[in-house]
VEXMIMAR-602827 format. One record per residue (C-alpha): residue in three letters; z, x, y. Coordinates in nm, 4 decimals. Example, Ala and Ser with C-alpha at 12.3 -4.5 7.8 and 13.67 -1.06 7.14 Angstrom:
BEGIN
     r         up       east      north
   ALA     0.7800     1.2300    -0.4500
   SER     0.7140     1.3670    -0.1060
***
This chain:
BEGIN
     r         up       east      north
   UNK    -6.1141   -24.8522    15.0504
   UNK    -5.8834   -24.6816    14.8396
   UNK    -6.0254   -24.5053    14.5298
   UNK    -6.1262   -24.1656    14.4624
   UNK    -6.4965   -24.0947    14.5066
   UNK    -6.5085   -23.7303    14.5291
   UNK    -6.7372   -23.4793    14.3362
   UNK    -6.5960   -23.1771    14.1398
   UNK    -6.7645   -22.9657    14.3423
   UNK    -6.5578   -23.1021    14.6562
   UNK    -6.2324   -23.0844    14.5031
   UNK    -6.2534   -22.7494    14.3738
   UNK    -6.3674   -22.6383    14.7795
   UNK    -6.0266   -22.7647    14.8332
   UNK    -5.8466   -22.5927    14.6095
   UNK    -6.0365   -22.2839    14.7518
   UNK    -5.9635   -22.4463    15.0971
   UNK    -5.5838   -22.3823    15.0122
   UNK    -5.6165   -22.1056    14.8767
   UNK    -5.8174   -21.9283    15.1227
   UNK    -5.5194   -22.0279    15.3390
   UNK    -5.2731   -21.8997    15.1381
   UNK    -5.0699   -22.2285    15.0265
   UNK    -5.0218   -22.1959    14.6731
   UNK    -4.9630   -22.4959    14.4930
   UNK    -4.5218   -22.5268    14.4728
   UNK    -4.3465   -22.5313    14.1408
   UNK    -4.2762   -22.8794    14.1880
   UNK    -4.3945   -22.9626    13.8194
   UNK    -4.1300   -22.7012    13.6419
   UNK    -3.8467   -22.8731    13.8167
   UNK    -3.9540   -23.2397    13.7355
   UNK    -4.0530   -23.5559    13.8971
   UNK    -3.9999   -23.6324    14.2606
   UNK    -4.0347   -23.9404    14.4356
   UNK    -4.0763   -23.9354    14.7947
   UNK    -4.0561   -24.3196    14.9934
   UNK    -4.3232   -24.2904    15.2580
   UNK    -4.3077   -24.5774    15.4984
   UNK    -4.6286   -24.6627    15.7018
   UNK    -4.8691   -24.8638    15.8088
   UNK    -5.1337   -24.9194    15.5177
   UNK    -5.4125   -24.7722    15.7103
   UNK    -5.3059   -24.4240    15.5552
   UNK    -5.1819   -24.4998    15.2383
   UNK    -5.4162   -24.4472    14.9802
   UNK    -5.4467   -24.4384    14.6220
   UNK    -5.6753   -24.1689    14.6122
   UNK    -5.4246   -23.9630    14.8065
   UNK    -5.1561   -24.0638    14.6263
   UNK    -5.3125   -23.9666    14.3005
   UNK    -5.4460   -23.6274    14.4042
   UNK    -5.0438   -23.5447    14.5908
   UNK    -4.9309   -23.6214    14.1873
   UNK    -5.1986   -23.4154    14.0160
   UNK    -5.1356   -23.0912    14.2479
   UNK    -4.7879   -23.0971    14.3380
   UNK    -4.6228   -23.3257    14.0495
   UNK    -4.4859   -23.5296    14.3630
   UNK    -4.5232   -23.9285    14.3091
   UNK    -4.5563   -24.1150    14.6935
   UNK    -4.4194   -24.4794    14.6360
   UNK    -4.5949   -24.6284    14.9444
   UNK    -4.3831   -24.8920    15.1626
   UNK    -4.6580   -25.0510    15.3816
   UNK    -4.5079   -25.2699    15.6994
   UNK    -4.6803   -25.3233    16.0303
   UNK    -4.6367   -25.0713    16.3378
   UNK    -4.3463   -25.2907    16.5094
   UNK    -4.1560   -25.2665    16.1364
   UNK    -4.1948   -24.8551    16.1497
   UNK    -3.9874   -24.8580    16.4288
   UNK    -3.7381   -25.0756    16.2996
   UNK    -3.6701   -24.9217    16.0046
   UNK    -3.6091   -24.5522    16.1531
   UNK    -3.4141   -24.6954    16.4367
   UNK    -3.1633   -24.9086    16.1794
   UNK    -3.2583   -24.8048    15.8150
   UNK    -3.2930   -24.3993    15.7960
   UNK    -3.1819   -24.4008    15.4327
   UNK    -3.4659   -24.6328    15.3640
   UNK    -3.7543   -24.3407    15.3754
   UNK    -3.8095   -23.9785    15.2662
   UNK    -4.0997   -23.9464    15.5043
   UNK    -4.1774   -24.1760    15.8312
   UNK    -4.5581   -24.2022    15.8695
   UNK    -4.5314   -24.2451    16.2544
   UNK    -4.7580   -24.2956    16.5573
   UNK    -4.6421   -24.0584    16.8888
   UNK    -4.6456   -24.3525    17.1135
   UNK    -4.3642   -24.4854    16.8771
   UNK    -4.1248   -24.1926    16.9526
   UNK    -3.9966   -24.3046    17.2916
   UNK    -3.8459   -24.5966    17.0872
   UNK    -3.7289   -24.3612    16.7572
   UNK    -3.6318   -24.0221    16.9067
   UNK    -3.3212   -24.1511    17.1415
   UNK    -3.1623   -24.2729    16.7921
   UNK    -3.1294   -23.9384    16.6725
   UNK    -3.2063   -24.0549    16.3232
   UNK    -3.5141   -23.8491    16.3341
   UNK    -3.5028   -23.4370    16.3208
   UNK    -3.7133   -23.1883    16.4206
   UNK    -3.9812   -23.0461    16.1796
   UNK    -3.9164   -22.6673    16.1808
   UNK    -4.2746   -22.5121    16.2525
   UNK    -4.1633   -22.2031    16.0490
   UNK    -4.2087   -22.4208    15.7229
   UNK    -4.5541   -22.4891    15.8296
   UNK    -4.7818   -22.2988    15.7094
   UNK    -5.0600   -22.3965    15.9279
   UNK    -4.8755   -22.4591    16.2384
   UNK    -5.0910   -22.2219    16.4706
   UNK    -5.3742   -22.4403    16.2880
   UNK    -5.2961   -22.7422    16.4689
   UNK    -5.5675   -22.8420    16.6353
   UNK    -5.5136   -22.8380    17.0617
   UNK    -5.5353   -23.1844    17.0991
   UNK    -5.1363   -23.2064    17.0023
   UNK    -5.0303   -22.8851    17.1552
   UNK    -5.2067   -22.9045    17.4806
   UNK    -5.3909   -23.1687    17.5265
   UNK    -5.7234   -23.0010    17.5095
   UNK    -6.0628   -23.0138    17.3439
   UNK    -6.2691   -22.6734    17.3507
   UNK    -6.0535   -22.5628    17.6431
   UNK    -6.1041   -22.8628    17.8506
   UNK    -5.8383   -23.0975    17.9496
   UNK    -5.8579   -23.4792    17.8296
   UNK    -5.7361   -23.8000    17.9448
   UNK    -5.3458   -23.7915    17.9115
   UNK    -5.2481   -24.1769    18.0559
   UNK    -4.9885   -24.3182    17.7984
   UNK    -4.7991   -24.1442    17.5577
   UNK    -5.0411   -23.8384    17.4796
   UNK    -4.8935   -23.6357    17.2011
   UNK    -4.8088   -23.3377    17.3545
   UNK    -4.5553   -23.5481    17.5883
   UNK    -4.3842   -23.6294    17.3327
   UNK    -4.4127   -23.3816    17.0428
   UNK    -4.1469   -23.1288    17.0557
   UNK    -3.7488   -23.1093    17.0867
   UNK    -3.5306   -22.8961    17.2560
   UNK    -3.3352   -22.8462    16.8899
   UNK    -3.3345   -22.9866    16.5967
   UNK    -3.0999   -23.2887    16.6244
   UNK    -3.2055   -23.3638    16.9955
   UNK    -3.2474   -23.6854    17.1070
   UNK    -3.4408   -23.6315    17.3978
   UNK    -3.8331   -23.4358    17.4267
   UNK    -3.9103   -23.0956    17.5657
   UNK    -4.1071   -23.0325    17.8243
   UNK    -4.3056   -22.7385    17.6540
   UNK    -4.3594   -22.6179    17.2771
   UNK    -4.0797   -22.5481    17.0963
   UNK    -4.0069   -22.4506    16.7401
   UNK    -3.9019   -22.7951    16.6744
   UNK    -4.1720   -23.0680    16.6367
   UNK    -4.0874   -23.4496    16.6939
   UNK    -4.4072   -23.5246    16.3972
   UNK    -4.6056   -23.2762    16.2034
   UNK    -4.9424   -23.4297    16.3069
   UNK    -5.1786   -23.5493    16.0878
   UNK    -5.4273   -23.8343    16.1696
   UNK    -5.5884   -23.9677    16.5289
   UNK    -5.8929   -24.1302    16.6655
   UNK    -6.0621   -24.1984    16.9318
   UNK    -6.0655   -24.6201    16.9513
   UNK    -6.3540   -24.8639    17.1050
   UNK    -6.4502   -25.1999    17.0540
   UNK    -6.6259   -25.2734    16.7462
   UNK    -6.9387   -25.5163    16.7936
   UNK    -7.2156   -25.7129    16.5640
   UNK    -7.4619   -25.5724    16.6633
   UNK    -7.7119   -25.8247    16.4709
   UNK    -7.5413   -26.0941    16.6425
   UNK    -7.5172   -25.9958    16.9786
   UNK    -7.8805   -25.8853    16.9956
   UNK    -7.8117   -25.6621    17.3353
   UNK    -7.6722   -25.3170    17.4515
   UNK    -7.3189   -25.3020    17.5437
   UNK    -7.1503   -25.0277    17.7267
   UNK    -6.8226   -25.1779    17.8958
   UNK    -6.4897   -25.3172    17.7837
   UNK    -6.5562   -25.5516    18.0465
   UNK    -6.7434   -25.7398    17.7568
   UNK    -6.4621   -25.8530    17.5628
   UNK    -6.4060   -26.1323    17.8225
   UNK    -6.7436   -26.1989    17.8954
   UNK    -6.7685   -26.5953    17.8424
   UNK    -7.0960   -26.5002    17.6511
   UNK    -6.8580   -26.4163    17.3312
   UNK    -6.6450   -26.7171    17.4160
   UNK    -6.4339   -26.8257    17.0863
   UNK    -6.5784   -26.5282    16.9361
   UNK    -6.3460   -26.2584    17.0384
   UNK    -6.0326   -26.0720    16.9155
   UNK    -5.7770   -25.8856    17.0736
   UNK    -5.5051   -25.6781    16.8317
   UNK    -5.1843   -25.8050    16.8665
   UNK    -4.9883   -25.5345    16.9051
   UNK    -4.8071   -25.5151    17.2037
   UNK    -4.8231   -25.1923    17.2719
   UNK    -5.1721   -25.0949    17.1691
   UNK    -5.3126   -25.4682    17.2673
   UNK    -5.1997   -25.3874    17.6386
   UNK    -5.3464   -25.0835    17.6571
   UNK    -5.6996   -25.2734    17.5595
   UNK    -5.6272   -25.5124    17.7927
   UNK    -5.5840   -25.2476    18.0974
   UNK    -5.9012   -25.1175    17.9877
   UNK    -6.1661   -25.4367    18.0384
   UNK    -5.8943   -25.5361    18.3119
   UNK    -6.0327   -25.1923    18.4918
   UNK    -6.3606   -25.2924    18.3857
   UNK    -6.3997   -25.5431    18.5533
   UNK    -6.2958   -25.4829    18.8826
   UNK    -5.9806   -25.6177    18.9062
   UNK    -5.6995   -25.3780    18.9279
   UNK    -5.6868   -24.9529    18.9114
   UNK    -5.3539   -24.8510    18.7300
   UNK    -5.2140   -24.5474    18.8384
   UNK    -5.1566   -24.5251    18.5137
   UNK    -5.2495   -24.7630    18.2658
   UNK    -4.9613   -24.6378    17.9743
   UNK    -4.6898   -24.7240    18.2401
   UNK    -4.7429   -25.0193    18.4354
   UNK    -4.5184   -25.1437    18.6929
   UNK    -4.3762   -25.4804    18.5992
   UNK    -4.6655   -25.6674    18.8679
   UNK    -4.9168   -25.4511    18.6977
   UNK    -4.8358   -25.6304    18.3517
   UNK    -4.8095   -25.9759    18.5039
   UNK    -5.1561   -25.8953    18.6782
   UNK    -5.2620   -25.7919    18.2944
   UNK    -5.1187   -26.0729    18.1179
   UNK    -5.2497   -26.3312    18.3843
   UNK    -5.6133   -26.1979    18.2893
   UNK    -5.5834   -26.2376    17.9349
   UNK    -5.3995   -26.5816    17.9489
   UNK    -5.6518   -26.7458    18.1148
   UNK    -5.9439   -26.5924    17.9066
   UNK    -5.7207   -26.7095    17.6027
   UNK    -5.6694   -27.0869    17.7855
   UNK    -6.0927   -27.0760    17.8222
   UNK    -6.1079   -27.0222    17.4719
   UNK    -6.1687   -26.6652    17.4774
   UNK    -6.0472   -26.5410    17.1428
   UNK    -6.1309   -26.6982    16.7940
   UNK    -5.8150   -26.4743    16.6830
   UNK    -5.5424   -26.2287    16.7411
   UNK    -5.5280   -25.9808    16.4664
   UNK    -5.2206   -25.7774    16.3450
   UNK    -5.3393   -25.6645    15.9739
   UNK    -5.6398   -25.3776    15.9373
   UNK    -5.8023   -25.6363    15.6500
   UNK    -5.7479   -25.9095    15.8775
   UNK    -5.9715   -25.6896    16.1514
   UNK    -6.2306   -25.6523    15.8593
   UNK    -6.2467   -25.9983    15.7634
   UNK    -6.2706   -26.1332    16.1008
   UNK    -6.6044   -25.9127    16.1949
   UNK    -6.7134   -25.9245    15.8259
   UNK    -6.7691   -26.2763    15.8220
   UNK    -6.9063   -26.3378    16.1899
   UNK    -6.6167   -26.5056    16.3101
   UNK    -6.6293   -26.2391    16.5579
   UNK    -6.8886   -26.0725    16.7391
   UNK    -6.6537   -25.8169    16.9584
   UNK    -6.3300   -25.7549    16.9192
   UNK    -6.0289   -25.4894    16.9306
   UNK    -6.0904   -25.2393    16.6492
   UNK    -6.0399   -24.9019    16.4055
   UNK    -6.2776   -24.6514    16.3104
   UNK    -6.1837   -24.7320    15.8847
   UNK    -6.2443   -25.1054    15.9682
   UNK    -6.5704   -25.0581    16.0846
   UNK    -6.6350   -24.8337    15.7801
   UNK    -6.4895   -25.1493    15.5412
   UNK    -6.7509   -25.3916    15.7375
   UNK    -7.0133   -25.1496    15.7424
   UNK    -6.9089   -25.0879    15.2803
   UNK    -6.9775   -25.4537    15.2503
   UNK    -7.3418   -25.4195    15.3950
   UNK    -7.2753   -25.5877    15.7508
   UNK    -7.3681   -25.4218    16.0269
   UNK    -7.0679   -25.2799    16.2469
   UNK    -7.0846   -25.0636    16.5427
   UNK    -6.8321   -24.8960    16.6921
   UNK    -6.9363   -24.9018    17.0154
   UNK    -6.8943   -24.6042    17.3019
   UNK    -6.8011   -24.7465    17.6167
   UNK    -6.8671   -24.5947    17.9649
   UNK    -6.5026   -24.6019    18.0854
   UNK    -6.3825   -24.4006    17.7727
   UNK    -6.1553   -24.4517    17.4642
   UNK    -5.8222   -24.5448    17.3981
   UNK    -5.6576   -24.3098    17.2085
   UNK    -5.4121   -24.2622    16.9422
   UNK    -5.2440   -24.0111    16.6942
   UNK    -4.9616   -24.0117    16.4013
   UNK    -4.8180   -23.7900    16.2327
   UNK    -4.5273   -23.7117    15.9459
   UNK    -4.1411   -23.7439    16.0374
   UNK    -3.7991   -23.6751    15.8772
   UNK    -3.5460   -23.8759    15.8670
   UNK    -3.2077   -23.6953    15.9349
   UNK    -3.0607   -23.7836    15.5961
   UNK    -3.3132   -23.5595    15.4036
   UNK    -3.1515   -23.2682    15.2549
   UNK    -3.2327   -23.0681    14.9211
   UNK    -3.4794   -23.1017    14.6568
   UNK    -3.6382   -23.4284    14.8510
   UNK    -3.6457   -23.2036    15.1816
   UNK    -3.8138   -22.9375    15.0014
   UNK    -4.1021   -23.1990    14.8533
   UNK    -4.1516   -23.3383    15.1640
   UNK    -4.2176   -23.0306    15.3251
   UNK    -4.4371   -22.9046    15.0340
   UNK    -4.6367   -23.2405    15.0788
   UNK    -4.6800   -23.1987    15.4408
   UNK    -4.8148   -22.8684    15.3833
   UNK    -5.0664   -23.0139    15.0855
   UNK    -5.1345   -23.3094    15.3449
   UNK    -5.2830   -23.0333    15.6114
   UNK    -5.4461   -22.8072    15.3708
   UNK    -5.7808   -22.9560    15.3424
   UNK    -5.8514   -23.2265    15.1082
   UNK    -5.6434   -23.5339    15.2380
   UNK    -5.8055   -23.3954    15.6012
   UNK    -6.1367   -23.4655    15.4263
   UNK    -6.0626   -23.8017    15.2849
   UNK    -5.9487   -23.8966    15.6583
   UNK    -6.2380   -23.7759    15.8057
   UNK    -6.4959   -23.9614    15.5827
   UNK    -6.3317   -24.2483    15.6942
   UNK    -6.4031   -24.1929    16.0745
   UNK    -6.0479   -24.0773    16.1449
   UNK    -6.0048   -23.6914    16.2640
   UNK    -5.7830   -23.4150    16.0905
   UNK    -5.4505   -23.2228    16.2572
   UNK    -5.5987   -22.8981    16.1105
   UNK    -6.0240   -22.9081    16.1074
   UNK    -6.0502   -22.5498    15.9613
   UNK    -5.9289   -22.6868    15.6193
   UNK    -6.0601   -23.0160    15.6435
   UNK    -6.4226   -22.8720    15.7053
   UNK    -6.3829   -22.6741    15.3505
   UNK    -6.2891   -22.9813    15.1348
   UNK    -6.6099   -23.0731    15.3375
   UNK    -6.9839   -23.0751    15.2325
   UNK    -7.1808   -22.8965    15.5491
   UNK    -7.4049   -23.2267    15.5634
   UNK    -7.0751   -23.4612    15.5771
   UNK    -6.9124   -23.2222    15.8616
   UNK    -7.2700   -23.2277    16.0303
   UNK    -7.2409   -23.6055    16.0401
   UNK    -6.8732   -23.6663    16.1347
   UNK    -6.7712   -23.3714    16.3437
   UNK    -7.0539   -23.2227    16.5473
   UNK    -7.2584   -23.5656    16.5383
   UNK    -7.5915   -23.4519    16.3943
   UNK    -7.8259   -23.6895    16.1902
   UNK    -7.7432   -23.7169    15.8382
   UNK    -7.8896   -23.5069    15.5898
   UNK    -7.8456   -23.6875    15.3119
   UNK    -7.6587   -24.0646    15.2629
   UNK    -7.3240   -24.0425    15.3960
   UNK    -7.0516   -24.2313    15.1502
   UNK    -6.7288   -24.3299    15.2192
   UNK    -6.4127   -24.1911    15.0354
   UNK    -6.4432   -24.4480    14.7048
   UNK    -6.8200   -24.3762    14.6866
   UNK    -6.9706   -24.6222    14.9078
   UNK    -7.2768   -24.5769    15.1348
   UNK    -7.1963   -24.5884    15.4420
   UNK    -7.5056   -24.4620    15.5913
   UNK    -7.8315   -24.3847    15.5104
   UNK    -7.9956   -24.0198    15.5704
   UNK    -8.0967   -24.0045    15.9276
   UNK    -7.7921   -24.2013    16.1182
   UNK    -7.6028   -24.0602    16.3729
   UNK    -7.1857   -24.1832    16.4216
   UNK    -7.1300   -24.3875    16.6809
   UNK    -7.0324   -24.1907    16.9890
   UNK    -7.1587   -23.8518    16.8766
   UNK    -6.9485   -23.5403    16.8005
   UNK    -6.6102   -23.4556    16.8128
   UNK    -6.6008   -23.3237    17.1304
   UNK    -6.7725   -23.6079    17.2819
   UNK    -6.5492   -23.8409    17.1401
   UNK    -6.2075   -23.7353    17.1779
   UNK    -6.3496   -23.5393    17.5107
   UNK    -6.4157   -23.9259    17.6795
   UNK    -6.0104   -24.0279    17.6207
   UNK    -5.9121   -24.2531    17.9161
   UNK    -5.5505   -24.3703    17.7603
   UNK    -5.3396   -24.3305    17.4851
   UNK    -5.1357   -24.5708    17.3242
   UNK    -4.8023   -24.6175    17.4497
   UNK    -4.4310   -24.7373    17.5264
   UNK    -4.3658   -24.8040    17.8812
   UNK    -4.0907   -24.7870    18.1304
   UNK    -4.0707   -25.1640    18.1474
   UNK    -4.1818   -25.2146    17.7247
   UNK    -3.8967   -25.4987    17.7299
   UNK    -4.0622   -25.6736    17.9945
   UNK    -4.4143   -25.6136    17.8457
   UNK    -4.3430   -25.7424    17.5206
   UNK    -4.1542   -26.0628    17.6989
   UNK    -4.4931   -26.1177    17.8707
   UNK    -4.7470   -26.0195    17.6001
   UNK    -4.5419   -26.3069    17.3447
   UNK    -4.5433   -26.5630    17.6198
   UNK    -4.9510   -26.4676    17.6408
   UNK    -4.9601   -26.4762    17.2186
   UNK    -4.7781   -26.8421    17.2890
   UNK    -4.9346   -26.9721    17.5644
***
């Protein structure tokens, strides 16, 4: 998925995205080259971003993919190993108490008040959403800059500058299926037996886990983003003796690994991301990422510093940052299926039939194309789970750390071994 795949046309409503916002390109080119190490999870890094960040800003990104368990590590035990930590929120619990992260000062963002309310109150169009786990705005400011510990209320300090989230569902073959679903109760319905997938990711995989756990009747969590240690034993049991029934044909960690498994019928239903449904769908398989009636599992990530930025590097990262939420990287996210920190931007680097189609969840207009140029959709299809506001409006959990996240992982490897 990584390529460029963008019109003139929509790169120069960028441009006039940033400047109509009044971020003029830095002088990073008169001073020379900068590299800045971004460490991640693939799922973001892109070459199409990374070529665009070096054409406007003169900034090169050397990308250091690792899985969401190694992002942790390294800002917990290798701070001089990064210039920028592409983090998830529910990771923070872990990384703030370290103190090797700092707070982002919000006046060197330009778009700050831009942020969309999602972060900064947990809101969509004025109307609270589901906040179980660790929902960003929990987590997403400090009391000062060097603070190990999270405010309780918006500060000037900001644990991430946001940048990415979704609203995640199971993702289904439709063509092999052959019949509605509308529960995550399904993922353990013997129906699909040796032809479903869980993520295994301890953290998000539990989360998925409470969800068809709920669906089926067998427990209500008081919260399903901190579990009480009988509430994960009650979890695990479930999906230990699905897995001993022969359940799951796999337990994925790796987005391609996701792709492949649905891609070549392997699996039917299984644990999922929005961009891995767009790969499956790319390759001319039908994908659906399927709206379930007990809501979505949530998740957001944004940009962090480590504490031993200082300088020129400092300055780059925070003139990327600002690039990264001034409309066209917003775009390429959102053509993907993922949504962007700041939508007023985004929607500029945006033609009106592509925001139509992603944001307010109208029929296409025209044939809707993914960020390197493949169709996605034909003229006349409508995203799975409608708009926006519908989507990130039905949030039931988010991803998190727990209370008793020693204990959890403990369990969920003895279910991964059992």
């Amino acid at each position: 998925m990584n390529g460029k795949g963008f019109t003139r046309r929509a790169a120069l409503q960028a441009a006039g995205g940033m400047a109509a916002a009044g971020l003029a390109a830095p002088a990073v080119h008169a001073q020379g080259a900068v590299v800045l190490r971004y460490v991640g999870t693939a799922v973001n890094q892109h070459q199409g971003i990374k070529e665009k960040v070096k054409e406007d800003l003169g900034i090169t990104l050397e990308y250091v993919p690792v899985t969401s368990d190694d992002v942790v590590r390294r800002a917990v035990t290798q701070p001089n190993s990064f210039d920028i930590l592409d983090s998830e929120y529910w990771m923070l619990k872990k990384i703030i108490p370290s103190g090797n992260l700092v707070g982002m000062d919000a006046k060197r963002i330009k778009l700050v008040n831009e942020i969309t309310t999602v972060f900064t109150k947990g809101e969509i169009a004025g109307k609270k959403i589901g906040g179980q786990g660790t929902a960003p705005w929990k987590v997403g400011y400090l009391p000062g800059r060097e603070a190990k510990s999270f405010a309780n209320g918006q500060t000037e300090w900001l644990t991430l500058i946001p940048t990415v989230y979704n609203a995640d569902t199971l993702g289904i073959r439709p063509d092999r299926i052959g019949r509605p679903i509308d529960s995550w109760a399904e993922l353990l319905n013997p129906q699909f037996k040796g032809r479903a997938s869980i993520l295994n990711i301890p953290s998000i995989g539990i989360m998925d886990a409470a969800m068809v756990v709920e669906a089926t009747g067998q427990h209500k969590y008081a919260d399903k983003g901190n579990m009480t240690r009988a509430e994960i034993d009650l979890t695990m049991r479930v999906l230990t003796e699905a897995k001993r029934a022969g359940q799951f044909r796999a337990f994925w960690k790796d987005f391609n690994e996701s792709v492949n498994l649905m891609a070549s019928g392997e699996v039917v239903i299984q644990s999922m991301w929005s961009p891995a449904v767009t790969a499956v769908r790319s390759k001319g398989v039908p994908c659906i990422y399927q709206p379930l009636k007990e809501g979505y599992r949530a998740w957001a990530g944004g940009f962090g510093l480590p504490k031993t930025l200082t300088g020129r590097k400092l300055d780059a990262t925070y003139d990327f940052i600002n690039w990264f939420l001034s409309g066209w990287a917003g775009a390429f996210l959102n053509r993907q299926g993922y949504y962007a920190a700041v939508l007023s931007t985004a929607q500029k680097a945006m033609q009106p039939f592509e925001w139509d189609y992603w944001m307010l969840g109208k029929p296409a207009a025209q044939d809707i194309k993914a960020p390197d140029g493949t169709l996605l959709e034909k003229a006349g299809a409508v995203r799975d789970g409608g708009s926006y506001e519908q989507r990130m409006g039905g949030i039931a959990c988010w991803n998190a750390v727990m209370d008793e996240n020693d204990y959890m992982v403990r369990k969920w490897n003895e279910f991964i071994a059992a």
